[in-house]
C-alpha positions in Angstrom: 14.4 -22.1 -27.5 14.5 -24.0 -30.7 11.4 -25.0 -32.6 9.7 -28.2 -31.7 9.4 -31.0 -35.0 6.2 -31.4 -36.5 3.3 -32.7 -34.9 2.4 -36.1 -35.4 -1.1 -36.8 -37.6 -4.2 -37.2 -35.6 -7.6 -38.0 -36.7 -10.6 -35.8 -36.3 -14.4 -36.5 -35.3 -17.2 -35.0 -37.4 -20.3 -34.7 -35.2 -21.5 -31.9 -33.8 -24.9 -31.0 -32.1 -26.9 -30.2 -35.0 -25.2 -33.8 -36.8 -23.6 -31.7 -39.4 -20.3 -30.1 -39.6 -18.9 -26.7 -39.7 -16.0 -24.9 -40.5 -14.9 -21.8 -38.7 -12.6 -20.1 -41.5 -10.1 -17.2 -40.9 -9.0 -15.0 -43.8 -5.7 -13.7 -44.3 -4.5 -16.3 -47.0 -6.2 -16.0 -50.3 -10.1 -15.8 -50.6 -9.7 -18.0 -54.0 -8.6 -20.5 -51.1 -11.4 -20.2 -48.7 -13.9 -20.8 -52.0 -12.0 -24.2 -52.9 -13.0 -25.5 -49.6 -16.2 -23.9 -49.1 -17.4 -25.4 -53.0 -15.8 -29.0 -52.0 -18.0 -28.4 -47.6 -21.0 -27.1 -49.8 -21.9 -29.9 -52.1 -22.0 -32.7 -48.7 -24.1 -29.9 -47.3 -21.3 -28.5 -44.6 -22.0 -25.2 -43.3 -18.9 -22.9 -43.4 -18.0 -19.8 -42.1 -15.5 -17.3 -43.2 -14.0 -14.1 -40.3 -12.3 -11.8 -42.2 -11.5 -8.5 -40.5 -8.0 -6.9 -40.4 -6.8 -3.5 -38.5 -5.5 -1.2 -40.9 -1.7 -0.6 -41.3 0.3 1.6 -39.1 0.2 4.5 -41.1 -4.1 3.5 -41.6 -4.0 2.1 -45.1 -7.3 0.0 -44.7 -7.4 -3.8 -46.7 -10.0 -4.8 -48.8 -11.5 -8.3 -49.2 -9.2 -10.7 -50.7 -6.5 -12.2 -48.6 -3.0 -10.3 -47.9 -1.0 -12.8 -50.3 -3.2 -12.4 -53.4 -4.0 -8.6 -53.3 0.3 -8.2 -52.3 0.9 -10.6 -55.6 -1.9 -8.6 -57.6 -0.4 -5.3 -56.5 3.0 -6.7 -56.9 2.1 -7.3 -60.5 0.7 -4.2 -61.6 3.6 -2.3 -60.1 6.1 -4.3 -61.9 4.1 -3.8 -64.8 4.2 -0.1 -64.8 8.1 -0.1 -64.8 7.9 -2.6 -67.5 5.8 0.1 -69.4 8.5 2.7 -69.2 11.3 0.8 -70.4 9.0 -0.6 -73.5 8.1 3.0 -74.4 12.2 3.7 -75.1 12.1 0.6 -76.6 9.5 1.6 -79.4 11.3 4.1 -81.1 13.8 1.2 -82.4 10.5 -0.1 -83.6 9.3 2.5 -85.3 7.3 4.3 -83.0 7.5 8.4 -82.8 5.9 9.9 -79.4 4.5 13.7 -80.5 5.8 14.3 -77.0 7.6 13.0 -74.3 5.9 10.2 -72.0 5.7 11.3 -68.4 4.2 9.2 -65.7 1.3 9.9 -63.6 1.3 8.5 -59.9 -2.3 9.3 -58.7 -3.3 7.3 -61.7 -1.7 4.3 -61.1 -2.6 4.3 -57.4 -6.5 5.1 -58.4 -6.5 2.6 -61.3 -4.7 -0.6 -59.1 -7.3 -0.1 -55.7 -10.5 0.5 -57.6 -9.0 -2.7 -58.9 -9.1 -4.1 -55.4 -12.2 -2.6 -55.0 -13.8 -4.5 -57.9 -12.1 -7.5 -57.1 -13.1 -7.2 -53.3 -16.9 -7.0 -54.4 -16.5 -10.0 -56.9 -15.4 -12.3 -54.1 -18.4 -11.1 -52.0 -20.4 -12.1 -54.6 -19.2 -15.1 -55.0 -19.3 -15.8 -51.6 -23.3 -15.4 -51.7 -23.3 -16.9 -54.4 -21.7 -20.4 -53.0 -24.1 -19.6 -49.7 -21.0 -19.4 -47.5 -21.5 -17.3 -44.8 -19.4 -14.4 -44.5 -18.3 -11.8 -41.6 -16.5 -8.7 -41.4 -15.4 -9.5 -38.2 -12.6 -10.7 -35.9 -12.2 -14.1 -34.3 -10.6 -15.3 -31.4 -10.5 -18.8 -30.0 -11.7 -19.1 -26.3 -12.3 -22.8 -26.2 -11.7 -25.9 -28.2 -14.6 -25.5 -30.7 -15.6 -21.7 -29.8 -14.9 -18.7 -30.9 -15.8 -15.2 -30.0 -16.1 -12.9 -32.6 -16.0 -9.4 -32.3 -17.8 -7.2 -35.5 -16.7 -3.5 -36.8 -19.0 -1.7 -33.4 -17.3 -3.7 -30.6 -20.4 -5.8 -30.7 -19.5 -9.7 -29.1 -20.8 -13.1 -29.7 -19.8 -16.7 -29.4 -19.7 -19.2 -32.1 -19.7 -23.0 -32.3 -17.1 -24.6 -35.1 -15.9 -28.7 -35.4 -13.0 -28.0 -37.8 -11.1 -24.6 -37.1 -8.6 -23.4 -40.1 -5.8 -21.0 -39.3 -5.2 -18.9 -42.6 -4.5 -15.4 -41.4 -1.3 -14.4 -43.0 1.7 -12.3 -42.6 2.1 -8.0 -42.3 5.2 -6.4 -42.4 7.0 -6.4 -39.4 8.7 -3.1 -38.2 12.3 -2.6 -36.9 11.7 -1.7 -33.3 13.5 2.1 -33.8 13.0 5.5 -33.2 10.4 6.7 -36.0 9.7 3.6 -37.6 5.7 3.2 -37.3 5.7 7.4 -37.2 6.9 8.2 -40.9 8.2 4.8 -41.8 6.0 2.8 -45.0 5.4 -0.5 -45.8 4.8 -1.9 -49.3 1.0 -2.0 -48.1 1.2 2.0 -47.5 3.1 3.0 -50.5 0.0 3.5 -52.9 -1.7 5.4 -50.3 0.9 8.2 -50.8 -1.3 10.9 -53.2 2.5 12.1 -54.5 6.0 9.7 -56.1 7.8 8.9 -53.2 10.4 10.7 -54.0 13.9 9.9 -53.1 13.3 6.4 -51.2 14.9 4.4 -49.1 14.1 0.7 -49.4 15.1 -1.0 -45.8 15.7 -4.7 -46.7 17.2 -6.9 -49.3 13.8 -9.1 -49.5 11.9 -10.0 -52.5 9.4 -7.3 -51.3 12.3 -4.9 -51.2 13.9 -5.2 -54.3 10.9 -5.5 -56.2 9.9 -2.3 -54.9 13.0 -0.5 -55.1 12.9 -2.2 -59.4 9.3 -0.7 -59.5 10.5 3.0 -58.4 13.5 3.4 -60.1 11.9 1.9 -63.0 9.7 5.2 -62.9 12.8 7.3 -62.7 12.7 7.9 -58.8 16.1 7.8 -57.1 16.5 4.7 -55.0 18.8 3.1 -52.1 18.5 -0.2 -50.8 19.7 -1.2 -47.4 20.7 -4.5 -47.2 19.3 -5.4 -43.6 20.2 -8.3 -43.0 20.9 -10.1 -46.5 20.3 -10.1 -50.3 17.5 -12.4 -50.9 17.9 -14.5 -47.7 16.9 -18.3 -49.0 17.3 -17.5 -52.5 19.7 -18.9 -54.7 22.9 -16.3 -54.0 24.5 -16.9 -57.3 21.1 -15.2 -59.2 20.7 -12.6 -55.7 24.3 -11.3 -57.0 23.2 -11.3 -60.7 20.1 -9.5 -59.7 22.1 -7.2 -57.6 24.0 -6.6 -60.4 21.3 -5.6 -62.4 20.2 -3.2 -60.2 23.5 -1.7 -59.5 24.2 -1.2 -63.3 20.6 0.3 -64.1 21.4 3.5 -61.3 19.8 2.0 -57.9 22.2 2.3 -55.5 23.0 -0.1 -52.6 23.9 0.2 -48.7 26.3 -2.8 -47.5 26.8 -4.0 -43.6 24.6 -1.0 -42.4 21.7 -1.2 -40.0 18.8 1.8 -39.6 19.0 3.1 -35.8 16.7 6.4 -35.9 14.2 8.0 -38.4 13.3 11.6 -37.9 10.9 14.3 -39.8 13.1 17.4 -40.6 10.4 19.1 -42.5 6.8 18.7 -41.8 4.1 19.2 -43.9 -0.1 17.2 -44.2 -1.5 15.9 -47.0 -4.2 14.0 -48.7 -3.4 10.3 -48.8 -4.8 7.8 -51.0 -7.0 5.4 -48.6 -9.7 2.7 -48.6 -10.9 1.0 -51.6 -11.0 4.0 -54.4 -8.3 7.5 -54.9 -11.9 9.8 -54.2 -11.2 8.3 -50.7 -8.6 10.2 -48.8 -7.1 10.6 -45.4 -4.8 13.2 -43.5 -1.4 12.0 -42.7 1.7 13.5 -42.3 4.7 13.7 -44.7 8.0 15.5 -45.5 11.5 15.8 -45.7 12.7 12.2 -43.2 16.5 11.6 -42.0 17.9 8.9 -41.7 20.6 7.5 -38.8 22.6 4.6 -40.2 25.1 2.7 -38.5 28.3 1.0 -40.4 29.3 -2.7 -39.0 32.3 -0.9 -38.1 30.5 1.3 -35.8 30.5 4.6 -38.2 27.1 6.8 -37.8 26.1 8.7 -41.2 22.7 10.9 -41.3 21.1 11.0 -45.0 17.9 12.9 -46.0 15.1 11.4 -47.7 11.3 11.6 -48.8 10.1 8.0 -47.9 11.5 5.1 -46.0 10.3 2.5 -46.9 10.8 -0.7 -44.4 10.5 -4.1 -46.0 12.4 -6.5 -43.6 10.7 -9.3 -43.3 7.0 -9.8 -42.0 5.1 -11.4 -39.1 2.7 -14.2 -39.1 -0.7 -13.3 -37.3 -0.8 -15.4 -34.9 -0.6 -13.6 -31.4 -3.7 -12.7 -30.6 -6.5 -15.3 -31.4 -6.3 -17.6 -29.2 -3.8 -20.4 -29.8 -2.3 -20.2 -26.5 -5.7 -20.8 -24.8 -6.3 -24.3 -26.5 -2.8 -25.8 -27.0 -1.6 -24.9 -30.2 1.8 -25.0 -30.5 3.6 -22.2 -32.3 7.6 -21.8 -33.1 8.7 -19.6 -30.3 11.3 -17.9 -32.9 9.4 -17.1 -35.7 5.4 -17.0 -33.9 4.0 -19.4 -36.6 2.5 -22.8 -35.9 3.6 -25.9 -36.1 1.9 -28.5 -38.4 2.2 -31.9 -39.7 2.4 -33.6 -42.9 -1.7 -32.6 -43.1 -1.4 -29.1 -41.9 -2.9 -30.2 -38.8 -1.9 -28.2 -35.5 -1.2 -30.0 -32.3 -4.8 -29.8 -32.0 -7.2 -32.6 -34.1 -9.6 -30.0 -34.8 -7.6 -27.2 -36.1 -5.8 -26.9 -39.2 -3.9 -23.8 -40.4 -2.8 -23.2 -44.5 -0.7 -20.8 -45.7 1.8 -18.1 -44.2 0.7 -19.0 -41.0 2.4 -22.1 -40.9 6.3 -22.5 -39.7 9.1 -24.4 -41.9 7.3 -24.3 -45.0 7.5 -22.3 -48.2 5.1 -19.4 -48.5 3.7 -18.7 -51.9 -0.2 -17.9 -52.9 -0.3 -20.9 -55.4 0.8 -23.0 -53.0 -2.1 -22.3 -50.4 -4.6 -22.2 -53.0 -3.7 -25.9 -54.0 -2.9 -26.8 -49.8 -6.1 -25.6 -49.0 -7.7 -27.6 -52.3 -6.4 -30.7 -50.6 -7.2 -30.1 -47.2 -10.7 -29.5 -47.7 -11.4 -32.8 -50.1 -9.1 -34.5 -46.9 -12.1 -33.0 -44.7 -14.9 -33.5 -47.2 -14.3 -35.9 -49.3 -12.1 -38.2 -47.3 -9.3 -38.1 -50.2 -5.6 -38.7 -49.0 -3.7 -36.8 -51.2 -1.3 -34.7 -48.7 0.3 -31.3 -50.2 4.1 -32.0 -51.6 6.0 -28.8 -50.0 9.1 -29.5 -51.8 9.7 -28.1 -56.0 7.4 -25.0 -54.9 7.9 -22.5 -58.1 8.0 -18.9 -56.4 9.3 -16.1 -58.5 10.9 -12.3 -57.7 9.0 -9.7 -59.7 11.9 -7.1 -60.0 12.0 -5.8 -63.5 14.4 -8.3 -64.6 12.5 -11.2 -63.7 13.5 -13.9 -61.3 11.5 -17.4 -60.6 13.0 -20.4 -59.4 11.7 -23.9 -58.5 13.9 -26.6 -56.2 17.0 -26.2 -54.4 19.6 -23.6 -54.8 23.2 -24.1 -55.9 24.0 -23.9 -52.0 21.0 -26.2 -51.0 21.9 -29.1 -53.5 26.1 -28.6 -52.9 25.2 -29.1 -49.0 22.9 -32.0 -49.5 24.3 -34.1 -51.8 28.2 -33.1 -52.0 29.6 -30.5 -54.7 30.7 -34.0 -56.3 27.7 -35.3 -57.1 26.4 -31.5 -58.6 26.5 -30.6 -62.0 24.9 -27.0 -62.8 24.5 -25.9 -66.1 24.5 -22.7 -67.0 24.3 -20.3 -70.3 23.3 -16.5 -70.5 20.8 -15.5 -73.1 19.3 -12.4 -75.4 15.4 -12.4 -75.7 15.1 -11.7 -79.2 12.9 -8.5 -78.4 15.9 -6.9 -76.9 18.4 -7.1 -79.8 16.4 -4.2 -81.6 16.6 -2.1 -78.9 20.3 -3.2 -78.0 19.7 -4.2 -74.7 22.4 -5.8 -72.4 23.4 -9.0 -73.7 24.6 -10.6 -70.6 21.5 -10.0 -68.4 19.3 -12.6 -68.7 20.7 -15.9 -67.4 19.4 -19.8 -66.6 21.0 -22.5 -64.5 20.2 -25.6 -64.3 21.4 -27.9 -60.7 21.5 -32.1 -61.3 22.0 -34.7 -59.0 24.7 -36.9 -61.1 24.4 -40.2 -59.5 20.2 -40.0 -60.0 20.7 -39.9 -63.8 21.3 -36.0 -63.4 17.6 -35.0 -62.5 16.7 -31.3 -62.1 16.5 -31.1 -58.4 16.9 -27.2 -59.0 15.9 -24.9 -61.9 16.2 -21.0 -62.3 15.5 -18.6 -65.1 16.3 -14.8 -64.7 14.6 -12.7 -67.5 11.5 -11.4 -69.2 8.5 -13.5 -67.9 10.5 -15.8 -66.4 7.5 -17.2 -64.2 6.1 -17.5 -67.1 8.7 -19.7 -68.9 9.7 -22.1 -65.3 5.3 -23.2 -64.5 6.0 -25.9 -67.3 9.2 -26.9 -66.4 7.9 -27.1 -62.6 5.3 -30.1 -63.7 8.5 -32.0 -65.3 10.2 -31.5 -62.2 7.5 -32.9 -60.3 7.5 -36.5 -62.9 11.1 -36.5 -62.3 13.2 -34.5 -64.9 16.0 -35.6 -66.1 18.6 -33.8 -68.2 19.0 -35.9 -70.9 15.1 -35.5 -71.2 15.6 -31.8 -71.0 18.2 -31.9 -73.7 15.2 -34.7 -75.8 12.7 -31.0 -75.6 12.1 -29.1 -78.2 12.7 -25.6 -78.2 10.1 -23.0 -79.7 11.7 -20.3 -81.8 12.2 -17.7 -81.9 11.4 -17.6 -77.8 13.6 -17.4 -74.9 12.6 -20.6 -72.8 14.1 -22.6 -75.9 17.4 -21.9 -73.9 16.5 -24.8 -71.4 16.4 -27.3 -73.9 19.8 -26.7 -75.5 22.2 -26.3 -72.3 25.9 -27.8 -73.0 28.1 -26.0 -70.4 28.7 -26.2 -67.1 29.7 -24.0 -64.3 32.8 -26.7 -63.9 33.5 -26.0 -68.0 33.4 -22.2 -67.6 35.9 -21.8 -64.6 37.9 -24.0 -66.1 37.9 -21.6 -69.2 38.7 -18.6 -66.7 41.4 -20.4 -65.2 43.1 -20.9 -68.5 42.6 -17.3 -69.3 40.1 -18.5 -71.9 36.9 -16.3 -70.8 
């Protein structure tokens, strides 16, 4: 059945039995989040309440404090980061730098080093929690009633709870394939650091973000990858910069499965190990690993077996919304994709309940972007502002080593909403000036930049694909937002020597350069 529209506005009441208000917040989306509102309830003296406990992963990875979106982006981060590393080390020696001996890579550092991080982190967030006087539970909710929840602590230990204004913010977890062997010996991106050994040869399921980030991060440590494109490259992304991104990969070594699907994953050779676990690496658990094969099946109906150390599955995920309560008090969810249906004030088809973040269906799923939704919903709440969250020119970017971020509409998007007519992209590759000692591919790094022609060409879609590249689009995001035009684009001026300077000086177009091609020119 197909997905009912969004709900229309509603207004709320604010009394309860004590005359005061209170919040009943999940966790899920990130804790920087819940603080925004709690800081905006607290200072009109509104009592708030965060639930925060999740079940470990299928393999038993446990989560820490913090929200699945931040501590993925955090974690997302350092592992790009550590890739990075590598390829700046060969760098060096163009710039002078001699190593005594050759720089090898040490995996139970990195995975100690990034979850005492999320330890730390996890405890600063507590703190801050007391700090603000929010009040704070390691426990799981479910709605049983309009303004009631039960919530269930760590011992199985039940109570009921009292709430006027319910938020929704629990997030996504990767969601498995539904094979033979999949939640056995099957990862997710949330398991991976657990692992107290590389990954060895790896199989990445999925041509996500998640997925080719990961498979970027491992090769970039000189692990042999394959990705399995199941379903698509970058579904939603621009497919002009998935393909260049593809490319990139291909050309660096990491190799890539077309039109196969996963049927069957299988241990061949078993062995147990200490994994990784909890908040710190002195924390470990048993689990099982070894030598996995792999069934794969061709669209033409061809079955292979290959033999690997790690599958990793990253193939989407699935919002958590099936088994709180919705159901029991009328809020409507999307019946393909399980997550709830909101209007233009992330309101649910309930007055009372509200729901930010991953958890919400049609919309565009970033951290940033629920950090400043649930900014505005709480001064909607508290402070009786009427500033609603704009959804549309949401920056996200792709943390594979060559960077990707992109704000607006893709090529497709804007050719299919306005006419290919009424489209001008312009385009231009370009060398960061840090590669040229090093003699790094010229033709790697690339920009485009989509205009609507008859709206005095403003940048309904911009995209940069290159060192720091989320770094380079966050100001060109706020010009998009005030309406950027090309010609004001082309008034900028660049900062040299830097890369983002290459926005400000664009003179051909896509139109230009297949003309060229055409001719035989290029």
């Amino acid at each position: 059945m197909a997905a009912k529209g969004p709900v229309p506005a509603r207004s709320r009441s604010c009394t309860t039995s004590s005359g005061r208000q209170r919040a009943m917040l999940r966790s899920g989306t990130p804790l920087k989040l819940l603080l925004h509102r709690f800081k905006e309830a607290a200072e009109l003296m509104k009592k708030v309440l965060i639930l925060d406990l999740t079940a470990p992963s299928a393999r038993g990875t446990e989560r820490v404090l913090g929200g699945s979106s931040l501590n993925l982006d955090s974690i997302r981060k350092f592992l790009q980061q550590a890739s990075l590393l590598g390829e700046a080390i060969q760098d060096s020696q163009k710039y002078g730098w001699r190593m005594k001996e050759p720089a090898s890579h040490g995996w139970g550092e990195l995975a100690g080093a990034v979850q005492e991080q999320m330890k730390t982190r996890s405890l600063e967030l507590k703190k801050e929690l007391k700090k603000c006087g929010v009040f704070y539970l390691n426990a799981r909710g479910e709605i049983v009633a309009p303004h009631t929840v039960e919530v269930t602590d760590m011992n199985g230990r039940k109570r009921r709870l009292t709430a006027e204004t319910l938020v929704i913010a629990t997030g996504d977890r990767p969601q498995y394939p539904g094979i033979p062997g999949d939640r056995e010996y099957c990862l997710t991106s949330e398991d991976l650091l657990s692992l107290p050994q590389p990954p060895g040869r790896t199989l990445v399921v999925g041509g996500s973000a998640e997925g080719l980030e990961c498979a970027g991060f491992l090769f970039g440590l000189r692990l042999p990858v394959t990705v399995m494109l199941q379903p698509d490259l970058l579904p939603g992304f621009d497919q002009k910069m998935a393909q260049k991104i593809e490319n990139h990969l291909l050309v660096s070594g990491v190799d890539i499965l077309y039109h196969s699907s996963l049927t069957k994953v299988e241990q061949t050779e078993a062995c147990s190990q200490d994994a990784i676990s909890g908040d710190s690496a002195t924390k470990r658990q048993q689990v099982s690993q070894g030598r996995l094969r792999v069934t794969i099946i061709s669209k033409e109906g061809q079955t292979t077996q290959e033999d690997f150390d790690t599958v990793l599955i990253t193939a989407g995920r699935k919002a958590l919304t099936s088994d709180i309560g919705l159901e029991r008090v009328g809020v409507q969810c999307s019946q393909d994709t399980g997550r709830i249906l909101v209007n233009e004030r992330d309101q649910t088809s309930v007055d009372h309940i509200y729901a930010i973040g991953s958890v919400q269906h049609g919309r565009p799923s970033a951290t940033g972007l629920s950090v400043h939704a649930g900014t505005l919903l709480a001064r909607r709440l508290y402070r009786e502002d009427s500033i609603l969250c704009d959804y549309t020119n949401v920056p996200t970017v792709v943390l594979t080593p060559l960077e990707y971020a992109a704000c607006g509409l893709s090529e497709e998007k804007a050719n299919l909403t306005f006419g290919e007519d009424s489209v001008e992209v312009y385009h231009s590759y370009y060398w960061p000036q840090e590669w040229e000692l090093p003699a790094r591919n010229k033709n790697s790094c690339y920009v485009k930049v989509i205009c609507h022609i008859p709206d005095h060409e403003r940048v309904v879609g911009l995209h940069v694909m290159g060192p720091n590249a989320g770094d380079i689009l966050q100001g060109f995001v706020a010009a998009m937002k005030c309406g950027l035009t090309k010609q004001q684009l082309d008034a900028t001026v660049g900062i040299h020597p830097g890369s983002a300077q290459v926005l400000s000086s664009l003179t051909q177009t896509q139109r230009m350069s297949e003309a060229l091609m055409m001719r035989g020119n290029c």
